[in-house]
C-alpha positions as CSV (number, residue, x, y, z in Angstrom):
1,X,-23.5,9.9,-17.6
2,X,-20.6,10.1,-15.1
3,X,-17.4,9.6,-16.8
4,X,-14.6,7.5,-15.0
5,X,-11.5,8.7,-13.6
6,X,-8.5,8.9,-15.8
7,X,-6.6,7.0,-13.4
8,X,-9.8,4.3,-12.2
9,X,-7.3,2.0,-14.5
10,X,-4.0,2.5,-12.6
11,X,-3.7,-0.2,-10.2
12,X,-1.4,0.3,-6.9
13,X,1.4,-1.6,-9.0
14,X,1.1,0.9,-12.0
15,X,1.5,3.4,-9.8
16,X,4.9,1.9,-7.9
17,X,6.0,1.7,-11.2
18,X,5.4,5.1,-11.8
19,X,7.0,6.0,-8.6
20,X,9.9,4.1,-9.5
21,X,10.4,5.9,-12.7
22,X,10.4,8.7,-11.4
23,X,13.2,8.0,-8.7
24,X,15.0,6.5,-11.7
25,X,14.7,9.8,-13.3
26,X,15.7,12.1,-10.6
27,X,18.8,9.8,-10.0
28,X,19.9,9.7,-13.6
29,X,20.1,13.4,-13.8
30,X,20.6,14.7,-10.2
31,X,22.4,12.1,-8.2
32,X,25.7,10.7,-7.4
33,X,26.3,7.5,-6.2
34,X,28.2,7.4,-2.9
35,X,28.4,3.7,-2.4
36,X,26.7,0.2,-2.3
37,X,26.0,-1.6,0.9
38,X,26.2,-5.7,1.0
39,X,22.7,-6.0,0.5
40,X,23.4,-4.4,-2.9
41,X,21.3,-1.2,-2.2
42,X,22.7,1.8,-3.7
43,X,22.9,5.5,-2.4
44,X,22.6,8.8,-4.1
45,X,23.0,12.4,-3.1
46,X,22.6,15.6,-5.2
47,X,25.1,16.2,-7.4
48,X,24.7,20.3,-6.6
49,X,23.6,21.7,-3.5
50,X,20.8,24.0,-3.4
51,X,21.4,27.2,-1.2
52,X,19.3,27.3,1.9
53,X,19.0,23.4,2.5
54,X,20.9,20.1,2.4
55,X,21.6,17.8,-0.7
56,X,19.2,15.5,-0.6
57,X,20.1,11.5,-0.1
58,X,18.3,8.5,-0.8
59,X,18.6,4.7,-1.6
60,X,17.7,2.6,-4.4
61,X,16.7,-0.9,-2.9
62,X,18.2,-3.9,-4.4
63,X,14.9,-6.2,-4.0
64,X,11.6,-5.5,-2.2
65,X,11.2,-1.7,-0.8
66,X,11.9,-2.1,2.9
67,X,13.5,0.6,5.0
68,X,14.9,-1.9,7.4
69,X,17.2,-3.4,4.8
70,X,19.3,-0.3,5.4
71,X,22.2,-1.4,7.6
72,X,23.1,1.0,10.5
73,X,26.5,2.2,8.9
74,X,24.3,3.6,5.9
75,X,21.5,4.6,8.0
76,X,23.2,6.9,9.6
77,X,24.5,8.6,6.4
78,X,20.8,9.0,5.2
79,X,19.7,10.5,8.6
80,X,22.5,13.2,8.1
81,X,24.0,11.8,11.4
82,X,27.8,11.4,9.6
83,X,29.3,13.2,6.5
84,X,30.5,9.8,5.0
85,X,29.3,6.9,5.0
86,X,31.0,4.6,7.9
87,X,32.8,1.4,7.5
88,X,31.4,-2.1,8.1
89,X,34.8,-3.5,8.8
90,X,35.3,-2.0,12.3
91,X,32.4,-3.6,13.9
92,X,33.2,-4.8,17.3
93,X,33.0,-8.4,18.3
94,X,29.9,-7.8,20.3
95,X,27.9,-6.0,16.8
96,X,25.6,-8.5,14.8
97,X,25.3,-8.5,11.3
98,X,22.0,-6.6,10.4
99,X,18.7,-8.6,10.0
100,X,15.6,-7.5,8.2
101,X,12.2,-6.4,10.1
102,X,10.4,-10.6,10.8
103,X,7.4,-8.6,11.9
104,X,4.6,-10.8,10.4
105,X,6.4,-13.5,9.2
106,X,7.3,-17.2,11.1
107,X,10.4,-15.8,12.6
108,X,8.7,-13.1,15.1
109,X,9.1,-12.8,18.2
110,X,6.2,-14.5,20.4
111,X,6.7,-14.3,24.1
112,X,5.2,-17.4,26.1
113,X,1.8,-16.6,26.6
114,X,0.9,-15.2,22.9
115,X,-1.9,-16.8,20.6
116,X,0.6,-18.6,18.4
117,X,2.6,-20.0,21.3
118,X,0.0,-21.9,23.1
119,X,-1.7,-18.8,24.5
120,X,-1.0,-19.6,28.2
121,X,1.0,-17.6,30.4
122,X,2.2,-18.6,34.0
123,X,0.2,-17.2,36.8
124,X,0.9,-14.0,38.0
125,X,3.5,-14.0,41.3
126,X,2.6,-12.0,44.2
127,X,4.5,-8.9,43.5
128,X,1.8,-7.6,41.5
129,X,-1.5,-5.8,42.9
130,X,-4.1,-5.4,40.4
131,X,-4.9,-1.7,40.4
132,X,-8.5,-0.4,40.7
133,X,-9.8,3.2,40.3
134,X,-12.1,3.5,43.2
135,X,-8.6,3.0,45.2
């Protein structure tokens, strides 16, 4: 008789939790917060550095785990592209605040000629020669 897996019970959301738990851990006793961002995400990097590497940093996300709820300013501290973390408050006139990733919702983008737009495109002008291998 074949005996189930131990873990044929977990479910993907056990797991996260699991996952979670474990980042909860690891923060508790390793990290120190550096700062919150205004989508209330905090950041963490070791409290002691290990000879031979970087400390490590991470994020805990506020709400649903999405990497591109990390603004810029933050990214780049993750990406060990600054030492500290940079300021929102000099953005330039020209900057945008930060959206989240609208791939696969209502609000992506559909260029004229996609399936949910109508699916027709113009005709193409005649700058464009179709190419063709035997050519």
């Amino acid at each position: 008789m074949d005996q189930p897996s131990p873990f044929a019970y977990m479910s993907l959301m056990n797991l996260a939790k699991i996952g979670y738990i474990g980042t909860a851990l690891f923060t508790r006793f390793r990290g120190r917060a550096v700062g919150t961002d205004s989508f209330g995400n905090r950041y963490f990097e070791e409290k002691s550095a290990v000879r031979g590497r970087r400390t490590r940093r991470w994020v805990v996300y506020a709400g649903a785990i999405e990497g591109s709820c990390v603004p810029p300013e933050w990214h780049a501290w993750l990406h060990y592209t600054v030492d500290a973390p940079l300021s929102d408050a000099n953005r330039l006139p020209w900057q945008k605040p930060h959206l989240p990733n609208r791939t696969g919702t209502a609000f992506s983008y559909r260029p004229a000629g996609h399936d949910y737009s109508g699916g027709r495109r113009r005709r193409a002008t005649g700058d464009y020669d179709a190419w063709s291998p035997g050519e």
